[in-house]
Jmol script that loads the backbone (N, CA, C; Angstrom):
load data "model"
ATOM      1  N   UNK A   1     -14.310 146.567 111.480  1.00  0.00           N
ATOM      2  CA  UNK A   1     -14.651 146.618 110.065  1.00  0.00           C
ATOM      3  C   UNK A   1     -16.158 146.827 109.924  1.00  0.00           C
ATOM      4  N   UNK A   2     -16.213 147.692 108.983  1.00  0.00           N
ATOM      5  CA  UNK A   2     -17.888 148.089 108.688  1.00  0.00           C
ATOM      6  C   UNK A   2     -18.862 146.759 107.707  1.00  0.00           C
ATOM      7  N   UNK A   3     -19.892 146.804 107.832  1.00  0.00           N
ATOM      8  CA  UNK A   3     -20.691 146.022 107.243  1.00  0.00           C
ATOM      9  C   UNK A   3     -20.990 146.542 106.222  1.00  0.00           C
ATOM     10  N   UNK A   4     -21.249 146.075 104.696  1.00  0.00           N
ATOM     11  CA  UNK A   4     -21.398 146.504 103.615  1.00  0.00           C
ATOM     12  C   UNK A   4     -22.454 145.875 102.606  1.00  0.00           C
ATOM     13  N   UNK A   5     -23.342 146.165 102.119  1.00  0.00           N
ATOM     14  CA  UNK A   5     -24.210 145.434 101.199  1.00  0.00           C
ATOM     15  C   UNK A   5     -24.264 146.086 100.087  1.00  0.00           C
ATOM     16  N   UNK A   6     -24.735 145.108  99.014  1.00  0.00           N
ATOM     17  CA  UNK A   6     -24.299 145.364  97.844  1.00  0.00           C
ATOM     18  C   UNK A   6     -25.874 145.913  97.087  1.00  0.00           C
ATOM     19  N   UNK A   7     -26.049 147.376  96.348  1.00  0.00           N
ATOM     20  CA  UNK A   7     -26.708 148.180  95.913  1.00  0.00           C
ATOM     21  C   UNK A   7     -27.196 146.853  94.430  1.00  0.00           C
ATOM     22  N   UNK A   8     -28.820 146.298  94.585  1.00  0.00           N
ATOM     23  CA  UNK A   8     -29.350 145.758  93.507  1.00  0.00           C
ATOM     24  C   UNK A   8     -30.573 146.274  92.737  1.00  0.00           C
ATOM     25  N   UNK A   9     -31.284 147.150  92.907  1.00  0.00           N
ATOM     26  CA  UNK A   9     -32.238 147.833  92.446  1.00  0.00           C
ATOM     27  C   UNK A   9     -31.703 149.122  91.482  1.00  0.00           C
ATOM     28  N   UNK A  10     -32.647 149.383  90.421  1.00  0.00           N
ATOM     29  CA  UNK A  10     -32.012 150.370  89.370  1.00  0.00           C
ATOM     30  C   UNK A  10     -32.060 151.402  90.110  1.00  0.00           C
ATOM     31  N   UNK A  11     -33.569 151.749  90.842  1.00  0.00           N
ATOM     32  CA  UNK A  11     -33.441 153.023  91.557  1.00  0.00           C
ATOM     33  C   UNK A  11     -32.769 153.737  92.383  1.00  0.00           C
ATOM     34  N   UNK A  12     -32.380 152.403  93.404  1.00  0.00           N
ATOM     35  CA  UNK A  12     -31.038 153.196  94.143  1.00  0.00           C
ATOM     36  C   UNK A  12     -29.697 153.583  93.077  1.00  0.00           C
ATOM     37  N   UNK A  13     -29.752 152.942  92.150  1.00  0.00           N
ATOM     38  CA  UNK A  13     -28.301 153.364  91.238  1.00  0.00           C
ATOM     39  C   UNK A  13     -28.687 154.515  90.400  1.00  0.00           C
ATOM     40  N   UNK A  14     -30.003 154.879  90.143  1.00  0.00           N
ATOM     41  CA  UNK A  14     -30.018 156.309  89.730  1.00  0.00           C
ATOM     42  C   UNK A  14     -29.758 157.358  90.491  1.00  0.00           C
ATOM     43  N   UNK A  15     -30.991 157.251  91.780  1.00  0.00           N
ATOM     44  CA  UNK A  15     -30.763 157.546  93.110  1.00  0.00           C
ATOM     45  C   UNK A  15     -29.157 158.444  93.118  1.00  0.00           C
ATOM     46  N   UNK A  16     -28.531 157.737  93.375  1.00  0.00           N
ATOM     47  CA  UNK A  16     -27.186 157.917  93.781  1.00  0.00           C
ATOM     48  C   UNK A  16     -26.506 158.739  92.323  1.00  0.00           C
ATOM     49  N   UNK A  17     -26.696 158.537  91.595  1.00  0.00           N
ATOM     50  CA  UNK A  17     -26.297 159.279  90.245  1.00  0.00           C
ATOM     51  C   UNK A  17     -26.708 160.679  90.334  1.00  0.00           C
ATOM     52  N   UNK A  18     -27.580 160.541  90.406  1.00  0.00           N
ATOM     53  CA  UNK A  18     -28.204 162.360  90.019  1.00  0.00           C
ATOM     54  C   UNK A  18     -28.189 162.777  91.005  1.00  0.00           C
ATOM     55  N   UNK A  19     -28.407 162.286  92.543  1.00  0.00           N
ATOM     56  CA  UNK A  19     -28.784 163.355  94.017  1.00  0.00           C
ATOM     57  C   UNK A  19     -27.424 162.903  94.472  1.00  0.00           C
ATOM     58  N   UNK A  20     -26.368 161.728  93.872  1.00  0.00           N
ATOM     59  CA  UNK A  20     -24.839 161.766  95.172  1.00  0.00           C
ATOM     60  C   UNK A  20     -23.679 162.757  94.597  1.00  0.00           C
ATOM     61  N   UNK A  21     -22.457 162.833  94.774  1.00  0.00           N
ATOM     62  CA  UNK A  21     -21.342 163.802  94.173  1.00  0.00           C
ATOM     63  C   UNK A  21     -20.578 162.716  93.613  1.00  0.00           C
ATOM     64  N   UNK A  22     -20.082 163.166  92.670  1.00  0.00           N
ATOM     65  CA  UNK A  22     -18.767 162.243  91.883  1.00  0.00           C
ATOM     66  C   UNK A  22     -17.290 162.881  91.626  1.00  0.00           C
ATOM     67  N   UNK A  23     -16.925 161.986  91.806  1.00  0.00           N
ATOM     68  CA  UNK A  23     -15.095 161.999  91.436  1.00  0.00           C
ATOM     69  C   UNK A  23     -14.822 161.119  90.303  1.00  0.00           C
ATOM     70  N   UNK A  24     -14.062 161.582  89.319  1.00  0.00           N
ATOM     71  CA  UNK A  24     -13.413 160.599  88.553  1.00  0.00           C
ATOM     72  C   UNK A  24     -11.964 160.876  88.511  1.00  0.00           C
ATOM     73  N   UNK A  25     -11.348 159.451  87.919  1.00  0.00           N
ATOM     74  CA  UNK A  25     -10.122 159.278  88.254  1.00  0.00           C
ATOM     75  C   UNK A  25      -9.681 158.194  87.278  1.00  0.00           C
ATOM     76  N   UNK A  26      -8.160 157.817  86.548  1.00  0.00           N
ATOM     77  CA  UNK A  26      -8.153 157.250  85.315  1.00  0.00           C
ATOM     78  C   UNK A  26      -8.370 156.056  85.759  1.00  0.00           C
ATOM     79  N   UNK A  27      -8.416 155.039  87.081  1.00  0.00           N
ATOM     80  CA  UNK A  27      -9.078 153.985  87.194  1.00  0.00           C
ATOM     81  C   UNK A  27     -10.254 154.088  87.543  1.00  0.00           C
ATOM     82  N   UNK A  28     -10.945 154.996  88.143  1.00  0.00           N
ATOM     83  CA  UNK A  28     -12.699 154.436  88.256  1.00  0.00           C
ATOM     84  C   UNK A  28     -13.026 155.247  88.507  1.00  0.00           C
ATOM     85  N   UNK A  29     -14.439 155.628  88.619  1.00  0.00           N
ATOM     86  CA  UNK A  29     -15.454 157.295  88.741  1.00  0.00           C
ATOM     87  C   UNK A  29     -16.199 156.306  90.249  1.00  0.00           C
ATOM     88  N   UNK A  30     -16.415 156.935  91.119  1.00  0.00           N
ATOM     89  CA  UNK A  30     -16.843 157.378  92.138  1.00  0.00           C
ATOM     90  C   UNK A  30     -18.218 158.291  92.392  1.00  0.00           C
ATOM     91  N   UNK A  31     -18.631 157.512  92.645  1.00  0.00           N
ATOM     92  CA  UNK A  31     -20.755 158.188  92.890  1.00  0.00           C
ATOM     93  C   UNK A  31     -21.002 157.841  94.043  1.00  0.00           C
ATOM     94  N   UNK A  32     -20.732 159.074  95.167  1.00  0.00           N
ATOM     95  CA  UNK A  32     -21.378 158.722  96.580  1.00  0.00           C
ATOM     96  C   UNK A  32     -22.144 159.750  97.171  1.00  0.00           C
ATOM     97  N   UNK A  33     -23.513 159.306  98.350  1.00  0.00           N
ATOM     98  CA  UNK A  33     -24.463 159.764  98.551  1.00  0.00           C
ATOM     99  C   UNK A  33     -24.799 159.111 100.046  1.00  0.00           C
ATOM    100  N   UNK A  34     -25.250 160.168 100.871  1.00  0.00           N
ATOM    101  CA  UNK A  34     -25.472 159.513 102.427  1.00  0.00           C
ATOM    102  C   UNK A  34     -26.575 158.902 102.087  1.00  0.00           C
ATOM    103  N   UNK A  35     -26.895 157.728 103.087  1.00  0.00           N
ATOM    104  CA  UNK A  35     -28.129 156.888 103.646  1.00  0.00           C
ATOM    105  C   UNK A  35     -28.545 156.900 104.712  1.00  0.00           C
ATOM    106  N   UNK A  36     -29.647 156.445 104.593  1.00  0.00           N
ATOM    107  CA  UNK A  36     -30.334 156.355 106.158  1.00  0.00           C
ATOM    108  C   UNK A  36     -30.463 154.991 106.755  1.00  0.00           C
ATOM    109  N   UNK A  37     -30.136 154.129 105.659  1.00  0.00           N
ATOM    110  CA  UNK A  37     -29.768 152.879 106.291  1.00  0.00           C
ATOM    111  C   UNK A  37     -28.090 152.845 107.661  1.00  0.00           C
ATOM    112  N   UNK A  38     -28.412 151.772 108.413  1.00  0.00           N
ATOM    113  CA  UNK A  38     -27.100 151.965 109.496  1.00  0.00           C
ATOM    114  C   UNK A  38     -25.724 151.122 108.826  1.00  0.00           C
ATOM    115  N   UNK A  39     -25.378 151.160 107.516  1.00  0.00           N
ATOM    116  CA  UNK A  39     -24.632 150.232 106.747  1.00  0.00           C
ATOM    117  C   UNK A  39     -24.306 150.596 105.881  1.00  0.00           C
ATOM    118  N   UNK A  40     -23.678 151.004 104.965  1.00  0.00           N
ATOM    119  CA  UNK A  40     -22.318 151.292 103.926  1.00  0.00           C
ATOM    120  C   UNK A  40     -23.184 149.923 102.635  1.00  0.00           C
ATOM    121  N   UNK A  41     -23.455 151.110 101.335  1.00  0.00           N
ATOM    122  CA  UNK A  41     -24.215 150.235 100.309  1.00  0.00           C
ATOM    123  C   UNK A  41     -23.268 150.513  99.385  1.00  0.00           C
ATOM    124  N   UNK A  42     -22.763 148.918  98.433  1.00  0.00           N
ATOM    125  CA  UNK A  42     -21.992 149.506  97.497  1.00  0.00           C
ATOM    126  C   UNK A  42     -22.719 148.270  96.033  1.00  0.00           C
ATOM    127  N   UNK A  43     -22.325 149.370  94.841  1.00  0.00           N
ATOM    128  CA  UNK A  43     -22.853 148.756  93.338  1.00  0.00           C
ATOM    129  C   UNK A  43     -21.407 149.252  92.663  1.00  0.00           C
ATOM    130  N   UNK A  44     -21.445 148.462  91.939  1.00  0.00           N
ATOM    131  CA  UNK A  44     -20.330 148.478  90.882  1.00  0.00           C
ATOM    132  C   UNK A  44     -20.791 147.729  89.511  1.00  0.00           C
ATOM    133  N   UNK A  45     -19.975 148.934  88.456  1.00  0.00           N
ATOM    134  CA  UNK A  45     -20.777 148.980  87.240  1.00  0.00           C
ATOM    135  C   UNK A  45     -19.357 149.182  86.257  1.00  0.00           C
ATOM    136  N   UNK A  46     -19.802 148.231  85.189  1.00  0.00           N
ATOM    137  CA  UNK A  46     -18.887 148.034  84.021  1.00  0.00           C
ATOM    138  C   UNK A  46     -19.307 147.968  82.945  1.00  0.00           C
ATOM    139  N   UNK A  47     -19.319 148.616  81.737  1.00  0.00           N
ATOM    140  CA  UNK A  47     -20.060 148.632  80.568  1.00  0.00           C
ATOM    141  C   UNK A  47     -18.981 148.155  79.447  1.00  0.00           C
ATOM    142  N   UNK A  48     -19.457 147.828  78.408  1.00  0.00           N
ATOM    143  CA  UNK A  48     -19.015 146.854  77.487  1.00  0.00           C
ATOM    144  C   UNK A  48     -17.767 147.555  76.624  1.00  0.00           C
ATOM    145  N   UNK A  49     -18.025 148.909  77.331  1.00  0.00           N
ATOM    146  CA  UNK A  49     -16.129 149.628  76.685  1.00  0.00           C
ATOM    147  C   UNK A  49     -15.267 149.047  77.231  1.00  0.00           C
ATOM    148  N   UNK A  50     -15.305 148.659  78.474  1.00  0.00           N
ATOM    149  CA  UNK A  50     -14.188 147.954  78.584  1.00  0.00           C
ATOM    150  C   UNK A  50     -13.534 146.896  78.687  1.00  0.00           C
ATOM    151  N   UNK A  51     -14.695 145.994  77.770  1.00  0.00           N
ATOM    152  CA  UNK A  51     -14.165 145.156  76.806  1.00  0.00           C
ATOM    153  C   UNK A  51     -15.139 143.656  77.228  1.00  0.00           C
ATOM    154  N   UNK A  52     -14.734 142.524  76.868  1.00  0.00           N
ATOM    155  CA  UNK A  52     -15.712 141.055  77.228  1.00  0.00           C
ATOM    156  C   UNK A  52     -15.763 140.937  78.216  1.00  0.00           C
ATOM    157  N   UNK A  53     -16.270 139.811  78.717  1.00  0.00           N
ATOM    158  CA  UNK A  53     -16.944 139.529  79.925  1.00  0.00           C
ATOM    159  C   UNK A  53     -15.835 139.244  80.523  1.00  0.00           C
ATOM    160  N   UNK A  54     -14.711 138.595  80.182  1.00  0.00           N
ATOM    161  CA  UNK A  54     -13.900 138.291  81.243  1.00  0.00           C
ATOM    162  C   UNK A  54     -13.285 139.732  81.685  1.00  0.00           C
ATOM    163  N   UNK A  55     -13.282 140.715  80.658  1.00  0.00           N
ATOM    164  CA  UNK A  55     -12.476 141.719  80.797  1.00  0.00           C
ATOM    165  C   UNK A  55     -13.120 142.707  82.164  1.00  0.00           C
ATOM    166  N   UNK A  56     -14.542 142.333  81.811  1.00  0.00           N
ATOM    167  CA  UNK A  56     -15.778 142.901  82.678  1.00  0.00           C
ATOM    168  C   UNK A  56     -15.425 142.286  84.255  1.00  0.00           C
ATOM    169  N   UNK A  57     -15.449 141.470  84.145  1.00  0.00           N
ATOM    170  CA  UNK A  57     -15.478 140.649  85.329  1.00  0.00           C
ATOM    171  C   UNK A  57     -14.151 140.841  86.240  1.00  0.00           C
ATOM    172  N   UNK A  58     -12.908 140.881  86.030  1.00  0.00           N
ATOM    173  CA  UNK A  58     -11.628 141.193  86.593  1.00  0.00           C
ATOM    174  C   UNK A  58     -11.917 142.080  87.159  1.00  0.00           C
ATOM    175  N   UNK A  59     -12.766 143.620  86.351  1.00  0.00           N
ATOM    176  CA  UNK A  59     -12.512 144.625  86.745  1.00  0.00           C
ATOM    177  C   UNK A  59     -13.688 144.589  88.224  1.00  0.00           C
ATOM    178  N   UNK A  60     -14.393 144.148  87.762  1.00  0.00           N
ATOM    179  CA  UNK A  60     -15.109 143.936  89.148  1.00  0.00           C
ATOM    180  C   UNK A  60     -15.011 143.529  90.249  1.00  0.00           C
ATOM    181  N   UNK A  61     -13.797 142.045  89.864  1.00  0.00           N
ATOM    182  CA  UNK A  61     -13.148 141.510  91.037  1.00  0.00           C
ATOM    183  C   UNK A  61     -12.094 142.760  91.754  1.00  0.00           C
ATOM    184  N   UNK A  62     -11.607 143.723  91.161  1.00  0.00           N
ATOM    185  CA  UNK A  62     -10.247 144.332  91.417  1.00  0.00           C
ATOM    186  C   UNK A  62     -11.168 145.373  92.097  1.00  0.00           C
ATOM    187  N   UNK A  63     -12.545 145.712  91.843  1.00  0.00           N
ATOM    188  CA  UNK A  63     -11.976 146.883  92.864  1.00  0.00           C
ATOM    189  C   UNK A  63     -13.408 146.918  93.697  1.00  0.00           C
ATOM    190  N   UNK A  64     -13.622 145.245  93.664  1.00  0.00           N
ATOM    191  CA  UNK A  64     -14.214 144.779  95.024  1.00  0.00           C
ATOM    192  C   UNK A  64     -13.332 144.233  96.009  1.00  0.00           C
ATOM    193  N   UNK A  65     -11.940 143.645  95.438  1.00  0.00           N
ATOM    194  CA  UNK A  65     -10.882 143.560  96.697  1.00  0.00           C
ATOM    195  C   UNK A  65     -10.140 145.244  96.954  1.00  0.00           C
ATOM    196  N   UNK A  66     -10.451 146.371  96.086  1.00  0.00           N
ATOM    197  CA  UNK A  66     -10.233 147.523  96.752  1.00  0.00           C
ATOM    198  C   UNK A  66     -11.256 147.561  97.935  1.00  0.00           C
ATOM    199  N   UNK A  67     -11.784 147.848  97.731  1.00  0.00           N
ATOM    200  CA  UNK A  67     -13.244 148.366  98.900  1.00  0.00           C
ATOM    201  C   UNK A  67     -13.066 147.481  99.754  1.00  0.00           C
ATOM    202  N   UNK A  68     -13.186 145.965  99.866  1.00  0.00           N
ATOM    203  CA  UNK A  68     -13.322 145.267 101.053  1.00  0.00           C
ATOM    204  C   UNK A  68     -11.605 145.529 101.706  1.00  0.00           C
ATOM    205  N   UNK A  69     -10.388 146.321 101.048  1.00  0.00           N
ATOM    206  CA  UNK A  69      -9.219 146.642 101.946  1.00  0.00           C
ATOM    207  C   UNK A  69      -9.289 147.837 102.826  1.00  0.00           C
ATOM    208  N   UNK A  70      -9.946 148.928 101.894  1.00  0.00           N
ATOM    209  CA  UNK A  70     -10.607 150.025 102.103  1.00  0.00           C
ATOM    210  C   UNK A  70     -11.084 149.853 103.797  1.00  0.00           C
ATOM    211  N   UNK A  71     -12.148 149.010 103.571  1.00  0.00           N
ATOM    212  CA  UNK A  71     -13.088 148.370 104.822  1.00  0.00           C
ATOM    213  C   UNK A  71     -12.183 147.930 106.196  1.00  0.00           C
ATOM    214  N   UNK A  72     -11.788 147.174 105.523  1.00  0.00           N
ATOM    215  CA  UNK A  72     -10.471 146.818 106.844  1.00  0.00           C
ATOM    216  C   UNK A  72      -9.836 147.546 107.644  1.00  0.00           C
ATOM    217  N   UNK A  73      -9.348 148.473 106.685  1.00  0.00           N
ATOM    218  CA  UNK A  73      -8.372 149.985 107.304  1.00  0.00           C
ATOM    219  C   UNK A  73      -9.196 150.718 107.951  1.00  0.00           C
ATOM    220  N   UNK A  74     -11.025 150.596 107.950  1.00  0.00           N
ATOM    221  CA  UNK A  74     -11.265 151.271 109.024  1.00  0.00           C
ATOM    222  C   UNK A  74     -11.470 152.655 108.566  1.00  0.00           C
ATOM    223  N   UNK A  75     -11.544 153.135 107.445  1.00  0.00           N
ATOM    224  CA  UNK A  75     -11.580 154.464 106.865  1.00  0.00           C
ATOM    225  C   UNK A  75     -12.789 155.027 107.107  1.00  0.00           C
ATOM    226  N   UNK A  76     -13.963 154.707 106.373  1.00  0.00           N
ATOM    227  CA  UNK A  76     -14.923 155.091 106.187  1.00  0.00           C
ATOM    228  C   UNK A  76     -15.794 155.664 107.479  1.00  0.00           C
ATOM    229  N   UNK A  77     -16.234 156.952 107.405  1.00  0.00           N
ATOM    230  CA  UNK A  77     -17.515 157.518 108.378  1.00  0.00           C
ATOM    231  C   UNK A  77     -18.521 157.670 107.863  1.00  0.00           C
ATOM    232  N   UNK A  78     -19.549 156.859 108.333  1.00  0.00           N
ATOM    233  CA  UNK A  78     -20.705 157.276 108.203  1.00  0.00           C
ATOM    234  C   UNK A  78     -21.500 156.261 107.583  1.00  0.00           C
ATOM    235  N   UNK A  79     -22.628 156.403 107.195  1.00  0.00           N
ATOM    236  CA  UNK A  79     -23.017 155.770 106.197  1.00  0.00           C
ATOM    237  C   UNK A  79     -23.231 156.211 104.187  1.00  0.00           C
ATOM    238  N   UNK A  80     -23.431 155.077 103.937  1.00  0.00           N
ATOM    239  CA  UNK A  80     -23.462 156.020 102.720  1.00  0.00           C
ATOM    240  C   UNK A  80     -23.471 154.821 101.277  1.00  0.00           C
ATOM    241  N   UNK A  81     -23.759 155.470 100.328  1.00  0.00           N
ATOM    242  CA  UNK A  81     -24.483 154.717  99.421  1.00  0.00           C
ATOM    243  C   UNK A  81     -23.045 154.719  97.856  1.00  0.00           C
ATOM    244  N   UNK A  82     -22.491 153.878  97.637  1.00  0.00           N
ATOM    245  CA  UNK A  82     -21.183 153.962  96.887  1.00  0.00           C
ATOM    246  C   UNK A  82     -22.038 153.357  95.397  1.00  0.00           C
ATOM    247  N   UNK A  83     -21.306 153.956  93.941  1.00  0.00           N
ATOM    248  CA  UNK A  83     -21.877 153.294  93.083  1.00  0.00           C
ATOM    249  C   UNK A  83     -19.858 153.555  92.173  1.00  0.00           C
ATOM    250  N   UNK A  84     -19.390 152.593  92.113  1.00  0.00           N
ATOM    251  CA  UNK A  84     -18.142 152.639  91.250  1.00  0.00           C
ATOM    252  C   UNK A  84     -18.334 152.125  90.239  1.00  0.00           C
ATOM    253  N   UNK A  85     -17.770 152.730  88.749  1.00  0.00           N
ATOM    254  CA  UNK A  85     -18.077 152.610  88.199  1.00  0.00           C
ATOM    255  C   UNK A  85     -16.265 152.536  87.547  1.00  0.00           C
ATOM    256  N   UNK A  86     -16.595 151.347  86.883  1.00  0.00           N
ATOM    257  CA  UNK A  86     -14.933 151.154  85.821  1.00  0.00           C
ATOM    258  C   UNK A  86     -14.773 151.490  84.840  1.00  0.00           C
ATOM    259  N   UNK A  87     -13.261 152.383  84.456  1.00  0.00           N
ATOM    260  CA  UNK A  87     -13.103 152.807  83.618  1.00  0.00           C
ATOM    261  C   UNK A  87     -12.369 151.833  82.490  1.00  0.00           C
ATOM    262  N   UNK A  88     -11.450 152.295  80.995  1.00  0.00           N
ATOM    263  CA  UNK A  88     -10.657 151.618  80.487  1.00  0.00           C
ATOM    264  C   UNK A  88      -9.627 150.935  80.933  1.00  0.00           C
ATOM    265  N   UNK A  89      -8.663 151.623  81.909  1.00  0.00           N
ATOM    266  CA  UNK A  89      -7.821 151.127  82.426  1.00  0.00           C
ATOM    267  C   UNK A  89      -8.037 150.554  84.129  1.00  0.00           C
ATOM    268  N   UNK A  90      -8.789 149.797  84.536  1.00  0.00           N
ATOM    269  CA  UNK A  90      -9.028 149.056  85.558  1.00  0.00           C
ATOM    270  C   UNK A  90      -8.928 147.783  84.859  1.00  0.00           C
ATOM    271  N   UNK A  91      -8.925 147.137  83.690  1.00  0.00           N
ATOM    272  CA  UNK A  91      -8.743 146.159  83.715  1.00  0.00           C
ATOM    273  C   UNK A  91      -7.081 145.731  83.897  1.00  0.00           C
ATOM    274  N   UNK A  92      -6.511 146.619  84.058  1.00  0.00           N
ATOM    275  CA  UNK A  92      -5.086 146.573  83.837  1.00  0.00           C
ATOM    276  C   UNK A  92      -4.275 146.568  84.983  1.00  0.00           C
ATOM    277  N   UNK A  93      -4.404 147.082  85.795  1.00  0.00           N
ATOM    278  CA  UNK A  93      -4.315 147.473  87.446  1.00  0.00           C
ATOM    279  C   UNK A  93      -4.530 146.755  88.244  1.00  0.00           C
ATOM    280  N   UNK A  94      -3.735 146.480  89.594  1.00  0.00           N
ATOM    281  CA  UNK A  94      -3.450 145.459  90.466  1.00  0.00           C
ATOM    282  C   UNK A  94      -4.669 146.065  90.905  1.00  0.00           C
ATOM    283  N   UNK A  95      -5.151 145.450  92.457  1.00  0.00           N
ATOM    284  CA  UNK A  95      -6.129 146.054  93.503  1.00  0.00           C
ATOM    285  C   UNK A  95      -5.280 146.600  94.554  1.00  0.00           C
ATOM    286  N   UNK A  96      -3.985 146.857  94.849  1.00  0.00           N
ATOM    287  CA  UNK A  96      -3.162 148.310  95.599  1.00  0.00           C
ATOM    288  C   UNK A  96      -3.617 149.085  94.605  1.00  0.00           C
ATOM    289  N   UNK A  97      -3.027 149.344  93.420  1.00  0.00           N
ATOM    290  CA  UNK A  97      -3.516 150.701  92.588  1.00  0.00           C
ATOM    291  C   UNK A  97      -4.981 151.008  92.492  1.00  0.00           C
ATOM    292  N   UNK A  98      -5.607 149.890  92.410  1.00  0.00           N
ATOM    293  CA  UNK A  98      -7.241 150.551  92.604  1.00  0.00           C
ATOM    294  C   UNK A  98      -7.718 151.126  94.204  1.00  0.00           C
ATOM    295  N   UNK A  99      -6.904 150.395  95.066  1.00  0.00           N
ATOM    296  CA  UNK A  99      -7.406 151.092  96.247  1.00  0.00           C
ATOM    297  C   UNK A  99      -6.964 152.810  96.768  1.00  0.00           C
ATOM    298  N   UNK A 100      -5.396 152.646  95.821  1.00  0.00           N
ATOM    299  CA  UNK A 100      -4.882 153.943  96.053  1.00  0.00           C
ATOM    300  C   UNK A 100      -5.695 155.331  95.244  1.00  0.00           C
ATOM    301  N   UNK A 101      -6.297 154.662  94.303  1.00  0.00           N
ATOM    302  CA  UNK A 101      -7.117 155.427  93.549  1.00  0.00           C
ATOM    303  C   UNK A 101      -8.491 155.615  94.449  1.00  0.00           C
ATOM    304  N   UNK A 102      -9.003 154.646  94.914  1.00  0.00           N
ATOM    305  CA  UNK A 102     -10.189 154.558  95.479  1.00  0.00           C
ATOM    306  C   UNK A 102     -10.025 155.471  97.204  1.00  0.00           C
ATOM    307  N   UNK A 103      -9.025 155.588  97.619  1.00  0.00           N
ATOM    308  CA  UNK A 103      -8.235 156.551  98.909  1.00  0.00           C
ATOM    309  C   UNK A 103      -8.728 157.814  98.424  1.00  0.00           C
ATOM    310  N   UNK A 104      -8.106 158.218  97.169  1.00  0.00           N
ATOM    311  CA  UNK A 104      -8.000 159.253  96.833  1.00  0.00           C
ATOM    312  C   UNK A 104      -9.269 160.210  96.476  1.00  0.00           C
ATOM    313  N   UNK A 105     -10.026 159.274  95.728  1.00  0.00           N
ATOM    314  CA  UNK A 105     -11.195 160.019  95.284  1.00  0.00           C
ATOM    315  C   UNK A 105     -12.446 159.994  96.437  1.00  0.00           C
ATOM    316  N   UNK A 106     -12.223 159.271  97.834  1.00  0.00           N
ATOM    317  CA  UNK A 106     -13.466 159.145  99.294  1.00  0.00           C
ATOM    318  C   UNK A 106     -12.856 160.072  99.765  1.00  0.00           C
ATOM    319  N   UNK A 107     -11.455 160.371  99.820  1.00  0.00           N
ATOM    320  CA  UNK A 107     -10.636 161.543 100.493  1.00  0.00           C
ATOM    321  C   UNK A 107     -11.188 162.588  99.722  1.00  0.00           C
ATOM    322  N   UNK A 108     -11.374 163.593  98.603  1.00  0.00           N
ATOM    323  CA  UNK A 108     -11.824 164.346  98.007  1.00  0.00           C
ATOM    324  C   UNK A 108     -13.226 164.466  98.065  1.00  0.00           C
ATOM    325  N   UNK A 109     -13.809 163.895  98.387  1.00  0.00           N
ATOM    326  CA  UNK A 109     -15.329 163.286  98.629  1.00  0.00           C
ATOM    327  C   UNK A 109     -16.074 163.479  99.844  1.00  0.00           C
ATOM    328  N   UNK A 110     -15.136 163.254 100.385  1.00  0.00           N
ATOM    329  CA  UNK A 110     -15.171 163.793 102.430  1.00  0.00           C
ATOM    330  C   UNK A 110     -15.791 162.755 102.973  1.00  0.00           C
ATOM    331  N   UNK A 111     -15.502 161.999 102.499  1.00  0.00           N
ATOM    332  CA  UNK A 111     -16.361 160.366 103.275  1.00  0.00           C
ATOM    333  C   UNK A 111     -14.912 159.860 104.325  1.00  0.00           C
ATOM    334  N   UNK A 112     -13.896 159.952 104.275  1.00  0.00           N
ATOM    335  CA  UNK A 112     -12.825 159.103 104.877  1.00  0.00           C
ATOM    336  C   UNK A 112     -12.536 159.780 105.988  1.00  0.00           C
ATOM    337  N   UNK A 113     -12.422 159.568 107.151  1.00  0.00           N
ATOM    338  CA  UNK A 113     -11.957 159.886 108.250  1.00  0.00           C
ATOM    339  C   UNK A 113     -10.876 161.241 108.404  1.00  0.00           C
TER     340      UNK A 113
END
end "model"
wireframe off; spacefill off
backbone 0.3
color backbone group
C-alpha cells in the first residue's frame, strides 16, 4: 500500500487546478497532476451546494474511505498530486459507488496501472 498525505496549502490546490487534467463524473470531479514528491498527495473539497456541514462532512468521509480502498488494491503508479472534489450526489452514495466512480475516472486519467 502506497503512502498518502493530505494536500493543505491553497497553492498546491490551485497548482493542481489549472496545470493537472480533470475528469468529472455524477459523484465527484477529479483534478490530477504528477509530483516530485516520492508520495501520492490528496485534498478533497466540498462547497456549500451540497448542502450543511453534516452533509459536507459525510461526503468527505465517503470518498476518503474510497481512496484509502483505492490504496489497498494497489492501483495507483506513480506519484501524483489528487484534488477531489464533491459533487450533489456524493452525499447519497455508499463508498463502493464512490470508489467505482473514483476507478473510473484514474482509469481515464492514466494514473491506474
Amino acid at each position: 500500500m502506497q503512502k498518502y498525505v493530505t494536500l493543505k496549502e491553497n497553492t498546491d490546490f490551485t497548482r493542481t487546478y489549472y496545470r493537472g487534467k480533470s475528469i468529472a463524473n455524477p459523484a465527484l470531479v477529479v483534478y490530477s497532476r504528477k509530483n516530485g514528491a516520492g508520495f501520492c498527495r490528496v485534498g478533497i473539497t466540498t462547497s456549500k451546494k451540497i448542502g450543511n456541514a453534516v452533509e459536507r462532512n459525510r461526503s468527505r468521509r465517503v470518498i476518503r474511505a474510497a481512496y484509502q480502498s483505492v490504496l489497498k488494491k494497489d492501483l495507483i503508479k506513480g506519484n501524483w498530486d489528487f484534488v477531489f472534489v464533491a459533487r450533489g450526489k456524493t452525499k447519497y452514495l455508499k463508498s463502493t459507488a464512490v470508489e467505482k466512480a473514483m476507478i473510473s475516472c484514474l482509469e481515464e486519467l492514466g494514473v491506474i496501472k
